[in-house]
VOVOVO-642707 format. One line per 3 residues: number of its first residue (from 1); for each residue x, y, z of C-alpha. Coordinates in steps of 0.02 Angstrom, whole numbers, always signed. Example, Ala and Ser with C-alpha at 12.3 -4.5 7.8 and 13.67 -1.06 7.14 Angstrom:
<pts>
1> +615/-225/+390; +684/-53/+357
</pts>
This chain:
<pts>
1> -2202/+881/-2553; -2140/+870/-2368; -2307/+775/-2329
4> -2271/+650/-2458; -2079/+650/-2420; -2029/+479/-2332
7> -1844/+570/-2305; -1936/+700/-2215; -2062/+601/-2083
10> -2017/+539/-1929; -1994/+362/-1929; -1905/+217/-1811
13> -1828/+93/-1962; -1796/+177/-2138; -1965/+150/-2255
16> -1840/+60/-2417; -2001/+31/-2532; -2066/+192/-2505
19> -1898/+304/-2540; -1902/+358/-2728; -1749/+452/-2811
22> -1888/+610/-2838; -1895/+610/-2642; -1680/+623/-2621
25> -1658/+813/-2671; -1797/+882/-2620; -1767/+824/-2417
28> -1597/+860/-2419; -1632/+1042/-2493; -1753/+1057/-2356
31> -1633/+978/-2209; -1482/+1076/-2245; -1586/+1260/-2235
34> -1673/+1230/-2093; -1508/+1168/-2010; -1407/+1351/-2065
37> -1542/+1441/-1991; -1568/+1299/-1839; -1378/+1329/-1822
40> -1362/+1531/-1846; -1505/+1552/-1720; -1416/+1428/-1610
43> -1269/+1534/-1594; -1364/+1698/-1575; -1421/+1617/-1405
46> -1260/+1551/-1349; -1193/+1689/-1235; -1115/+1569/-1121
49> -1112/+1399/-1225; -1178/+1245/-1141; -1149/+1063/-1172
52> -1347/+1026/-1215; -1368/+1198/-1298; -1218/+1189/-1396
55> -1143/+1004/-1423; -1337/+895/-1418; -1413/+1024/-1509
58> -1296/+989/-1662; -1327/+807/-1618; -1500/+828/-1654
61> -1475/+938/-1814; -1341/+768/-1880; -1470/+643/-1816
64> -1594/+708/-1956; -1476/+722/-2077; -1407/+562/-2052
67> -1603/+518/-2054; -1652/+569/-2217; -1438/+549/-2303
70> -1416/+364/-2228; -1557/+271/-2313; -1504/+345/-2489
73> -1342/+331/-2463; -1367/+135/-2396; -1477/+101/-2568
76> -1345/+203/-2691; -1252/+56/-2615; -1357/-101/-2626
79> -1497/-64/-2753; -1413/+64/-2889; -1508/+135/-3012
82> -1464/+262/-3128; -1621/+359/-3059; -1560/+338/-2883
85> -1375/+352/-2943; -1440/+542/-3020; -1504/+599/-2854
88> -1375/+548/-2737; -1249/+629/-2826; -1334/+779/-2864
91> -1344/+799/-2690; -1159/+783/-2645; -1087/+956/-2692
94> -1220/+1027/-2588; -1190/+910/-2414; -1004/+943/-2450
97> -1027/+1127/-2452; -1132/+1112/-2283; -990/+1027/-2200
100> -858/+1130/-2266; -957/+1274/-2199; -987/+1193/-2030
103> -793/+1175/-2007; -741/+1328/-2046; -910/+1432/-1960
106> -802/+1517/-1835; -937/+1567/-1693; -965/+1403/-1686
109> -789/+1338/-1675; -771/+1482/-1550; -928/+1420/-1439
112> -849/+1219/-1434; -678/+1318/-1374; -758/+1429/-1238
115> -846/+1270/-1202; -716/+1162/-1166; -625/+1285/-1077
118> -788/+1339/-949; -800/+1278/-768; -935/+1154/-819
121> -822/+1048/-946; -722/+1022/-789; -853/+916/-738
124> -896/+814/-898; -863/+643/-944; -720/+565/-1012
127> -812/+569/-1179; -874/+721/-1187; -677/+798/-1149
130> -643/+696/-1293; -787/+739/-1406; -733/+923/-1368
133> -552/+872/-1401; -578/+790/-1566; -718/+936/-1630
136> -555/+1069/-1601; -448/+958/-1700; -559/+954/-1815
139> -606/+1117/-1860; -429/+1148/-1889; -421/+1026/-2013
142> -549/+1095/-2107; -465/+1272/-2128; -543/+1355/-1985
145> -345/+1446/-1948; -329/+1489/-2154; -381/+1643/-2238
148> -557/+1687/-2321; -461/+1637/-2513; -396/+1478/-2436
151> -550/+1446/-2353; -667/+1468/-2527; -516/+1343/-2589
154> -511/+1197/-2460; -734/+1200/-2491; -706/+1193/-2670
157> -563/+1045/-2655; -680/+947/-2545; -828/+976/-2658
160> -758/+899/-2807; -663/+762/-2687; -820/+702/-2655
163> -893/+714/-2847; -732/+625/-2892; -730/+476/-2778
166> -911/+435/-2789; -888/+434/-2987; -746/+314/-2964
169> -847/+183/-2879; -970/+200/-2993; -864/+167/-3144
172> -777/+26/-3037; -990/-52/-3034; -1023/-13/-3212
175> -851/-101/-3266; -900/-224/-3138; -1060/-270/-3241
178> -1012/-228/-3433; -910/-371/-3449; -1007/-560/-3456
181> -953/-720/-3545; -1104/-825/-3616; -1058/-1019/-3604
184> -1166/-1120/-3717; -1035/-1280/-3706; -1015/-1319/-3540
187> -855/-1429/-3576; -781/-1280/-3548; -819/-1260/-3365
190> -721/-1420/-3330; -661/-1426/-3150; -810/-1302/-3083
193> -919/-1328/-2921; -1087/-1395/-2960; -1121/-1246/-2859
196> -1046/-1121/-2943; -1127/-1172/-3106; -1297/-1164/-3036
199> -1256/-1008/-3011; -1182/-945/-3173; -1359/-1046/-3246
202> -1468/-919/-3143; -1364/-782/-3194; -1425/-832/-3379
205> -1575/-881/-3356; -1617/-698/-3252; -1534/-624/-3416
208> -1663/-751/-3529; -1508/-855/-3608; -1501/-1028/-3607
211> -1316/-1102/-3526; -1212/-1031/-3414; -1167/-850/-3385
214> -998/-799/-3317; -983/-612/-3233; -858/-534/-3141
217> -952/-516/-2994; -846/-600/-2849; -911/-765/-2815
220> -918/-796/-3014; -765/-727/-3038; -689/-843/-2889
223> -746/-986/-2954; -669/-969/-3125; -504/-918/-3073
226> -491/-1062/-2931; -560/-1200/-3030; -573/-1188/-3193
229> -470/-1326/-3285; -488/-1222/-3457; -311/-1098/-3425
232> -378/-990/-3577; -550/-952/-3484; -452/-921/-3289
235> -343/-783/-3415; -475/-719/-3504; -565/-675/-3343
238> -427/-622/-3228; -379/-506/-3380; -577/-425/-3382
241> -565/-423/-3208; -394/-343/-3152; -412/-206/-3301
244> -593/-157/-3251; -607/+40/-3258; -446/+61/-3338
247> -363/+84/-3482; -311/-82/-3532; -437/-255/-3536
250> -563/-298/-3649; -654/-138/-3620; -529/-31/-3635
253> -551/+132/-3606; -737/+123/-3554; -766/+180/-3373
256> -582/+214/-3355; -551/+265/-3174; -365/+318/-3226
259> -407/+532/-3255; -501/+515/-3102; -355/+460/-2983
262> -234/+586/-3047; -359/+711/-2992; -401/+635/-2846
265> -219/+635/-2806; -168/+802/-2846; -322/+877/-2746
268> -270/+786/-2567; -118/+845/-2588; -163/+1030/-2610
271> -304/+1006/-2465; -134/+922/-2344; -12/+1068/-2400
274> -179/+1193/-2394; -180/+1142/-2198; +27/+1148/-2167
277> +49/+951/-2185; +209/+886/-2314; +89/+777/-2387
280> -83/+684/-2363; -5/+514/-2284; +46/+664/-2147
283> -116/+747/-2139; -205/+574/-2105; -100/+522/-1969
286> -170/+685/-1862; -338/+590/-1814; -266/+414/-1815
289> -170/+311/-1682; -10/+306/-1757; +114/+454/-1710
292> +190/+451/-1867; +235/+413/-2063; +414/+343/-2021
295> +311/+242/-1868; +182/+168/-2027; +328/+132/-2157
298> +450/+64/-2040; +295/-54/-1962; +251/-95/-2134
301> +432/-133/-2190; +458/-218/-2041; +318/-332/-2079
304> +381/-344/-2252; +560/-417/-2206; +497/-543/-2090
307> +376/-627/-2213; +464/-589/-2387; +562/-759/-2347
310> +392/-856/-2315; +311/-773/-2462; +456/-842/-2571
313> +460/-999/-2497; +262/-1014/-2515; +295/-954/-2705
316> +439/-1085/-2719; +332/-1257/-2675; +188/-1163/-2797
319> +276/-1162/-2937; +375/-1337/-2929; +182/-1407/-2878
322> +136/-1325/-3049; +282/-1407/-3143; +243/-1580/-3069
325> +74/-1552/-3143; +157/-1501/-3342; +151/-1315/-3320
328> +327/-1221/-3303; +282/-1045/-3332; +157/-1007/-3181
331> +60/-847/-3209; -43/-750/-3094; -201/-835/-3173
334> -151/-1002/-3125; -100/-955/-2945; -269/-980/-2870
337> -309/-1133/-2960; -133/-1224/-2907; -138/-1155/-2740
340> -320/-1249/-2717; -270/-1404/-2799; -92/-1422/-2679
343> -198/-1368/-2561; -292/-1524/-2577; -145/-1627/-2605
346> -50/-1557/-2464; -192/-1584/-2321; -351/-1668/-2419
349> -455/-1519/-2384; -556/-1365/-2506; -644/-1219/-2483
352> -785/-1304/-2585; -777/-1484/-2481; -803/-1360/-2298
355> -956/-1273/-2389; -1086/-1417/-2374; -1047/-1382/-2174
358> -1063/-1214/-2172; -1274/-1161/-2230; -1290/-996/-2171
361> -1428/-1016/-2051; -1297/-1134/-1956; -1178/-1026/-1941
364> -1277/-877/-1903; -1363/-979/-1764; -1195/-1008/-1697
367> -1105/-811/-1741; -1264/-763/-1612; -1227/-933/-1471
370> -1022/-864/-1487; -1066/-691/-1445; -1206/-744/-1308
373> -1055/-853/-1218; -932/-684/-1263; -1049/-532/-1214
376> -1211/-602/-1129; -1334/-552/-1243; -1444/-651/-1343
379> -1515/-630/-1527; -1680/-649/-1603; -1747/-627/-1786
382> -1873/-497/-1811; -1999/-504/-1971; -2113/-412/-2043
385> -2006/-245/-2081; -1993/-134/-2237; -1853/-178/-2354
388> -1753/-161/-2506; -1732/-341/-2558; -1806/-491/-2517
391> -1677/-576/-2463; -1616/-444/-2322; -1655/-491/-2126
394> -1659/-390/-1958; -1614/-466/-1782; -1640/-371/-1635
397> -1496/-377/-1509; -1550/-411/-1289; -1481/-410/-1145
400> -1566/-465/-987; -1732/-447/-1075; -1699/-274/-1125
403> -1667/-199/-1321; -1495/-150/-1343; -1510/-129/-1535
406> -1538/-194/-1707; -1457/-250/-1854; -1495/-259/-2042
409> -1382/-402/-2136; -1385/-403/-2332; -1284/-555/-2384
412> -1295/-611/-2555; -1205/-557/-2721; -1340/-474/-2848
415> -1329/-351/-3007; -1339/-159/-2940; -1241/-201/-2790
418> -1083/-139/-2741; -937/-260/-2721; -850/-315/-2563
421> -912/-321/-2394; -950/-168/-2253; -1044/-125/-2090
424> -1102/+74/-2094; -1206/+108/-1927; -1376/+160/-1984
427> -1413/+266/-1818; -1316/+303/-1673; -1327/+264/-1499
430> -1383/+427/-1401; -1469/+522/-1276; -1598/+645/-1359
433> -1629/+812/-1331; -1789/+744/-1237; -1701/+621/-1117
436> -1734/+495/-1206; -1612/+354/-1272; -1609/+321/-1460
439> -1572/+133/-1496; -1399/+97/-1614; -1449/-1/-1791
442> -1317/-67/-1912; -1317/-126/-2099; -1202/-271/-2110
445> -1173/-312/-2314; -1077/-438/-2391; -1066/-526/-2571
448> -1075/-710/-2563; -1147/-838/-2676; -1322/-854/-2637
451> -1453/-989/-2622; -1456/-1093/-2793; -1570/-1258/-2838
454> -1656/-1241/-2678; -1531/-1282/-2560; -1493/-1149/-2429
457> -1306/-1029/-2462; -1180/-1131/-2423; -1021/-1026/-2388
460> -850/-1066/-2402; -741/-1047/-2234; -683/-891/-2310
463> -843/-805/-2325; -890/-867/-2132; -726/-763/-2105
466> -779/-618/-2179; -976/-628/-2110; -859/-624/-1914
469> -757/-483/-1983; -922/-383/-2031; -1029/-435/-1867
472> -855/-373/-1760; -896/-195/-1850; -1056/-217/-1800
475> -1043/-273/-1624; -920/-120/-1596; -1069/-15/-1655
478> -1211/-102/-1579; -1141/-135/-1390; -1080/+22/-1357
481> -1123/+128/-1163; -1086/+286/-1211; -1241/+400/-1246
484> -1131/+554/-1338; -1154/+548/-1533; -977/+602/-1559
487> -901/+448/-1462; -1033/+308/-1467; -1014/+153/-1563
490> -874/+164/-1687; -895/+363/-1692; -738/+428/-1670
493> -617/+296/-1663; -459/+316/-1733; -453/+238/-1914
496> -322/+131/-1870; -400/+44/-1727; -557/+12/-1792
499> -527/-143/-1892; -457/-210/-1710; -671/-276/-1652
502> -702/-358/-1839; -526/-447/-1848; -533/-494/-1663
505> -693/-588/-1708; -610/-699/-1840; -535/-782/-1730
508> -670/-881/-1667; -699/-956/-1851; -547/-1052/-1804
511> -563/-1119/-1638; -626/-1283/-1638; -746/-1245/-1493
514> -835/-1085/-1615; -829/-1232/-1761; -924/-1321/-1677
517> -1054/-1201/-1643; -1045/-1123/-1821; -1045/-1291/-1953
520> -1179/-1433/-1958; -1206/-1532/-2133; -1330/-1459/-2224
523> -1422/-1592/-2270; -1394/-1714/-2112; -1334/-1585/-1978
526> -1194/-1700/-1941; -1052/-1598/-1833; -897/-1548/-1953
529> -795/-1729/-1934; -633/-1722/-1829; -522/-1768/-1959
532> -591/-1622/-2083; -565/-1503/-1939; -406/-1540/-1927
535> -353/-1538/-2112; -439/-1361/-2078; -303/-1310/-1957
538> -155/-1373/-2034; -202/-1306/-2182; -243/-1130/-2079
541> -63/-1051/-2141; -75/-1105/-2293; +22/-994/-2433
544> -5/-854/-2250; +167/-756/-2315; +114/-742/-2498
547> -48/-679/-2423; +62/-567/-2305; +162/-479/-2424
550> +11/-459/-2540; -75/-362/-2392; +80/-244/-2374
553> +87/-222/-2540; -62/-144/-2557; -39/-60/-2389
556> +140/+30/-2440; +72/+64/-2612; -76/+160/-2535
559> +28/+246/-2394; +175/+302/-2509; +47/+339/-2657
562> +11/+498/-2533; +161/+541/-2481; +271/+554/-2619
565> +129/+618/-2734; +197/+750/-2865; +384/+686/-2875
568> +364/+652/-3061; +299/+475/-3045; +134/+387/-3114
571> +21/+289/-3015; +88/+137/-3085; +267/+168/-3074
574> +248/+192/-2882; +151/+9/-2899; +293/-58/-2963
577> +436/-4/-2861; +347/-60/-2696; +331/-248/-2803
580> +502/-227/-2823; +507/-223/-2624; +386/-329/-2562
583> +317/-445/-2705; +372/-593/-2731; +266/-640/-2914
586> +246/-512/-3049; +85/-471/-3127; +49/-449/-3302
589> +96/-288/-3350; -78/-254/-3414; -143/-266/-3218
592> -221/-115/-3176; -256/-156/-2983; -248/+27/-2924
595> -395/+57/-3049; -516/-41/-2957; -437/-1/-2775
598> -600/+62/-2700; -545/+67/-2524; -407/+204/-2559
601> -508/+312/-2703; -672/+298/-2636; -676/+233/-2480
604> -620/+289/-2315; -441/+216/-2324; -358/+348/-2419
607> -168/+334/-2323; -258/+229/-2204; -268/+46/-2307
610> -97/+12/-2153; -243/+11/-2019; -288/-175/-2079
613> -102/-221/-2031; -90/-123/-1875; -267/-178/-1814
616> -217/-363/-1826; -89/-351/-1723; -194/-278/-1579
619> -311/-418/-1625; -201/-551/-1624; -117/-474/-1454
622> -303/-472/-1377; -361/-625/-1436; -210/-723/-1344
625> -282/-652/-1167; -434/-778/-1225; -297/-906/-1265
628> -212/-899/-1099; -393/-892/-1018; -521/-987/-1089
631> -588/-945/-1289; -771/-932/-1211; -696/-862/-1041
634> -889/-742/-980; -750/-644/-870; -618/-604/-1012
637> -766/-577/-1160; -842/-463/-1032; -678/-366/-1004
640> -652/-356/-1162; -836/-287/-1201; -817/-159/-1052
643> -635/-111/-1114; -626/-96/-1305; -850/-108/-1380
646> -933/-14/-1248; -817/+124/-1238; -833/+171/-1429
649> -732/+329/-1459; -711/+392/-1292; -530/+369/-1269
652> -384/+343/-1350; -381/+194/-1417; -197/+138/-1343
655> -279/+176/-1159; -440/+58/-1215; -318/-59/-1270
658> -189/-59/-1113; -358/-66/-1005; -398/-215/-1091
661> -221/-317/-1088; -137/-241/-949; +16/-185/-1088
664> +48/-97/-1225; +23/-221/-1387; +153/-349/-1462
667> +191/-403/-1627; +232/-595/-1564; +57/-666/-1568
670> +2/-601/-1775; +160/-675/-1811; +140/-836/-1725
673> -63/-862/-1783; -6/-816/-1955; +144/-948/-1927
676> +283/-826/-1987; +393/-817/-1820; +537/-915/-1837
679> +455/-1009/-1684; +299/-1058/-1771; +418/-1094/-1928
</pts>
């Protein structure tokens, strides 16, 4: 089998097409053993542990783990199968286990702490102090202090964590998908994009029915609830789409994510009180930048004061708009599409007018001329590699003629796919055990509409957004110096600073000097016009405080979710009371957000979903040095790349940061870009 095992050759870029779900178990089986007894033997030898012997050899050990676990993991994600689905998860009890038993192996934790206290860590690097800082840290947080009983019970709690939030997001996809609307009539797609029923007739026609097919799939899903005329179809799909995986909606009851988040729940807060914390929003603070839950919720609430008065002002024009226009009783399925028609009232300007400047080749050609002005390096497409769709393409990063690293980008919608948008690094920048230096690569996924009728993807300026936000992640992973595993790339940076690289880049989508590099007609090339640029810009903080306190509100629901878990209330009743703080328009009470709140119950943001917040104001703090000094200043980009994406997880983040701006961050500049200061006001 090991011949014929993709998952267990050597190879430089994953082979997709040849990885079968029959090869998944088999190579992780045979990875994990030969890493106990790699490890076991390891330590035998270690009489006086040494940075190569100890710290690269486990590099090496992760590095073919991360091999064989990456790929499947990556295609669980974009190509799921029930097949594939079968084999990844029968394989997550057992890599769970291996962790758990790495953390708590206490030779080993005893080798990294005679390490870092022998004369030749006095000599090392400032990342590999911090490698050996953060490795101590974090074998007490996985029990190594707790006795043999509580040991067993902190594996077993992380076991069926991670059995439990894969099965939510794959309920969340199966929800996703078992809901459809066949249109036969399409009178009743008054007020769609010519677009966006192209798309809903492929979506048929794939499916081998004749009209239009509406799914909940984002972009469809978008485009009904922004410009459908028909107010029976925008609440017929915001009801199948805010009740997926729940207990409530059109399919209620099927997929329901509900059982699993009570679990979830009740299991972080045994593993926080397990490891001495009050609660899990506590125990996720101790690897992130903030000092504290009272410094989160009082940042948060903060926040939430200062824009509640914007958000209800923003609400206020909404709703008389809405009455002007014969509807007095605005509900949260007519939000979107008033919001886009006063939007075009207000400054003459739509998401859907910008998209006929925006074909993605433009503004990819331009993403890669911003970041050549920013970092120096330039970008070229590479073909001919294996795959796991068609549509998926690979660029190869340079500087000065030499390869720096490469980057996968997946960016269309499609059945089997998970929702949303992500970067994960596919390999990690490092120095092998050999000397020599392995190359970064990075998947960069996102879910827009794609190419319909033979004209290229057009996105909206809101997708170009989020394709900046996702090429930020994967600049911080790609441009990276350090050579350490443990710190390169976005390795080891706190949670809450690493959203500051992928927001920072947004910024650019709304200069016009990046416009101008990023938008080009798509059927004449002609430059975006002057005047639409500037309806762009006025209209830049548009509704920007009902947006605000939606943001928090997920943000405090998520961070007091974990720390007041198991004081008698539901999921939903601790919903509800932060609404009753921050929110400004009710939803139905059918809405089952938290259901279908990935990021918190099966993503990495459990407690963490604050970081978004927190990042943008570093963001916004570092992006005015450009302001002050030139948006394409070479000298500023390149102190920025030296400061904050080459040094990857090798220092605190605040002393990146401080290196960066000369000061500690400021709250003044998120406020005025979002144009909620009383100044901007």
């Amino acid at each position: 089998m090991t011949a014929n095992n993709p998952l267990l050759q050597d190879f430089d870029l994953p082979p997709y097409s040849q990885i079968k779900p029959e090869h998944v178990e088999p190579a992780i089986d045979q990875i994990l053993a030969d890493s106990r007894a790699a490890i076991a033997e390891l330590l035998q030898q270690q009489a006086e542990p040494s940075w190569d012997g100890l710290v690269l050899a486990l590099d090496e050990l992760g590095a073919r783990l991360g091999r064989a676990w990456g790929p499947v993991s990556h295609l669980n994600a974009v190509c799921n199968s029930p097949e594939l689905r079968a084999a990844y998860e029968a394989c997550l009890p057992k890599l769970s286990e291996y962790w758990t038993e790495l953390g708590q192996n206490k030779p080993l934790f005893q080798a990294y702490d005679a390490l870092a206290g022998s004369p030749e860590a006095a000599g090392f690097d400032v990342a590999q102090k911090t490698i050996l800082e953060h490795a101590l840290r974090d074998f007490r947080l996985s029990g190594i202090d707790l006795p043999a009983e509580q040991q067993k019970r902190y594996g077993e709690i992380q076991m069926r964590l991670s059995e439990l939030t894969s099965k939510f997001s794959n309920q969340l996809l199966d929800a996703t998908q078992a809901w459809t609307k066949h249109v036969t009539d399409e009178a009743v797609l008054a007020g769609l994009t010519d677009s966006a029923k192209a798309q809903m007739q492929q979506a048929a026609a794939a499916k081998g029915l004749d009209g239009w097919l509406i799914t909940l799939e984002f972009p469809s899903y978008f485009a009904v609830i922004t410009y459908a005329d028909d107010r029976a179809l925008r609440e017929e799909i915001y009801a199948a789409y805010c009740t997926r995986a729940s207990d409530q909606g059109p399919n209620a009851g099927q997929h329901d994510n509900g059982p699993l988040m009570a679990e979830i729940l009740d299991l972080r807060q045994e593993l926080a009180r397990l490891l001495g914390f009050a609660h899990y929003s506590e125990l996720s603070l101790a690897s992130k930048m903030a000092e504290s839950t009272e410094q989160v919720l009082s940042f948060l609430r903060d926040l939430a004061v200062r824009s509640k008065p914007f958000a209800a002002q923003d609400l206020a024009e909404l709703k008389a708009f809405a009455a002007e226009q014969g509807l007095n009783d605005l509900q949260s399925w007519d939000v979107g599409y008033y919001s886009e028609k006063l939007r075009q009232q207000r400054y003459s300007i739509s998401q859907e007018q910008v998209r006929a400047w925006f074909p993605v080749d433009k503004v990819l050609t331009g993403l890669f001329a911003i970041v050549q002005k920013l970092y120096g390096i330039e970008i070229r497409e590479l073909k001919d590699f294996d795959s796991w769709h068609p549509d998926v393409r690979l660029f190869e990063i340079q500087e000065n003629g030499q390869h720096v690293g490469r980057f996968f980008f997946d960016l269309y919608a499609r059945a089997n796919k998970r929702g949303g948008a992500w970067m994960d690094g596919a390999r990690d920048k490092r120095r092998a055990a050999d000397g020599s230096l392995i190359s970064p690569v990075a998947n960069l996924v996102c879910n827009f509409t794609p190419p319909v009728g033979g004209k290229p993807a057009l996105l909206t300026h809101d997708e170009v957004t989020t394709l900046f936000h996702e090429f930020g992640h994967g600049l911080h992973h790609l441009l990276t110096r350090v050579e350490h595993a443990g710190a390169s790339g976005i390795n080891g940076v706190a949670w809450d600073a690493v959203e500051l690289p992928s927001q920072f880049m947004e910024n650019w989508c709304w200069e016009p000097e990046g416009l101008a590099l990023i938008s080009g007609h798509h059927e004449t090339g002609e430059a975006l016009p002057q005047a639409m640029l500037d309806k762009m810009l006025a209209a830049k903080n548009f509704q920007s405080g009902l947006m605000m306190v939606r943001q928090l509100e997920f943000s405090l629901f998520d961070f007091e979710l974990h720390a007041t878990h198991g004081d008698g209330r539901s999921v939903l009743e601790v919903l509800e009371a932060i609404r009753d703080e921050v929110s400004v328009l009710r939803p139905p009470a059918y809405n089952r957000f938290a259901n279908g709140f990935a990021h918190i119950f099966a993503g990495g943001y459990a407690a963490g979903y604050y970081s978004y917040k927190w990042a943008e104001v570093l963001s916004a703090d570092a992006f005015s040095k450009f302001e002050e000094e030139g948006v394409f200043n070479a000298d500023t980009g390149r102190a920025f790349r030296e400061a904050i994406l080459a040094r990857g997880g090798s220092q605190e983040p605040m002393v990146l940061f401080v290196d960066f701006r000369g000061r500690e961050p400021k709250i003044d500049a998120l406020l005025r870009h979002l144009g909620l200061s009383q100044e901007a006001a």
